[in-house]
Phi, psi and omega in degrees: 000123165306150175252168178332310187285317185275328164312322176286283168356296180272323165310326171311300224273323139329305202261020191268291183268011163269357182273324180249051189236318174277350191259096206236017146277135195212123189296146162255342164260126163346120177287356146258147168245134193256137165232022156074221181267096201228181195239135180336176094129333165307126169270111169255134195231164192177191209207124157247129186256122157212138205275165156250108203272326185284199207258330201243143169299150172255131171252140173255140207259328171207156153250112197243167191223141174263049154169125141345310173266029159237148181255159175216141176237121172256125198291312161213181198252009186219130144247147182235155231309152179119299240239145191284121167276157179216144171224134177270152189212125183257067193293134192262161222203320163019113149085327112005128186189141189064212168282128181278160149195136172218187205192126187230131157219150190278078178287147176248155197289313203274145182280009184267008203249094175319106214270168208257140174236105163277132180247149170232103186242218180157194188224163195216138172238148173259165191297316183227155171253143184202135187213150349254199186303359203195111155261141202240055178281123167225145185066075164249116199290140179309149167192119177309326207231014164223180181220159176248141152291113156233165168248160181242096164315059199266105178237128177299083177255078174223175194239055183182142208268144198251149163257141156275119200244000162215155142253117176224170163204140173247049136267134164300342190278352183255160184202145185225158194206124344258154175286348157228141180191133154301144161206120161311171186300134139082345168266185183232173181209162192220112161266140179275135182234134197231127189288190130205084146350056178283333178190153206260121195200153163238140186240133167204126196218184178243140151270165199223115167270050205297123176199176176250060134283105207322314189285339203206063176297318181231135178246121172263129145258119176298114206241094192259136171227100181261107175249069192236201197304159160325127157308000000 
């Protein structure tokens, strides 16, 4: 006579292969897709793949994306038995930084087909970096005859060397130094953003960067300027 224990066993084991005997879409593209490091602004596109391993057609019922900026075309809504579905999938990469993660699942009509969750992620760099994000003179006492200084960092991480062919800014109390500059493949370069405290004023303007990268021609850094009297 089975004990207990061999008993509990084959019931397991029955509802094992009856979940994948009703499961009967079965994916071909790996459910993460890594698309590695790539630069800001780029569109990544690929394909999810998946079969019909059962005997009877499956209809797909919907396909949703977790962000607006990913897209999708579903090659077709009924696959039968046998037979490979392909779905395109476009991530708009824009506006974007660092690790990305997005996430497409595939839902179905029958409820016993459990729906498919692809995730795609990767890491996304802008062409150029510049830090930091923000300059701040602030509580800068008037002086006729002195000036404050800060820099600004812009490193090329492209693999071919980019020019600034401008700097402005349209406060008169600011000067930038230098106003044209190279920076090699993979290098950093350093602008001076220079006060003058001439009169007591507040400000919040932009420096404005120019150069000739197709992805990234004007970099605005945002510029708060608190100037007033001597403590």
């Amino acid at each position: 006579m089975p004990s207990r224990f061999q008993l509990f066993v084959v019931l397991i084991s029955i509802s094992v292969i009856g979940l994948l005997q009703a499961q009967n879409i079965r994916p071909i593209t790996p459910e993460t897709i890594e698309f590695g490091r790539l630069p800001e602004g780029r569109t990544v596109e690929g394909d999810i793949r998946f079969t019909n391993a059962g005997s009877v057609p499956v209809q797909i019922e919907r396909v949703q994306a977790s962000c607006g900026c990913t897209t999708t075309k579903i090659e077709k809504m009924t696959v039968v038995s046998g037979d490979t579905a392909s779905i395109h999938y476009a991530v708009r990469t824009q506006g974007f930084r660092g690790v990305v993660r997005k996430t497409i699942t595939v839902f179905f009509t029958d409820p016993k087909e459990k729906e498919l969750e692809f995730v795609i992620k990767g890491t996304l760099y802008s062409d150029l970096e510049v830090t930091p994000s923000f300059i701040d003179f602030q509580d800068v006492a008037i002086d006729m005859n002195s000036t404050v200084t800060q820099k600004v960092t812009v490193k090329n991480q492209t693999e071919k060397p980019v020019q600034i062919t401008a700097v402005r800014s349209n406060s008169d109390l600011l000067t930038v130094s230098p106003g044209k500059i190279s920076i090699p493949a993979g290098q950093s370069q350093v602008i001076q953003v220079t006060l003058k405290p001439l009169r007591a004023t507040t400000q919040d303007t932009d420096l404005w960067i120019e150069t000739d990268s197709s992805s990234m021609p004007k970099i605005a850094i945002p510029v708060f300027i608190q100037v007033g009297a001597k403590k």
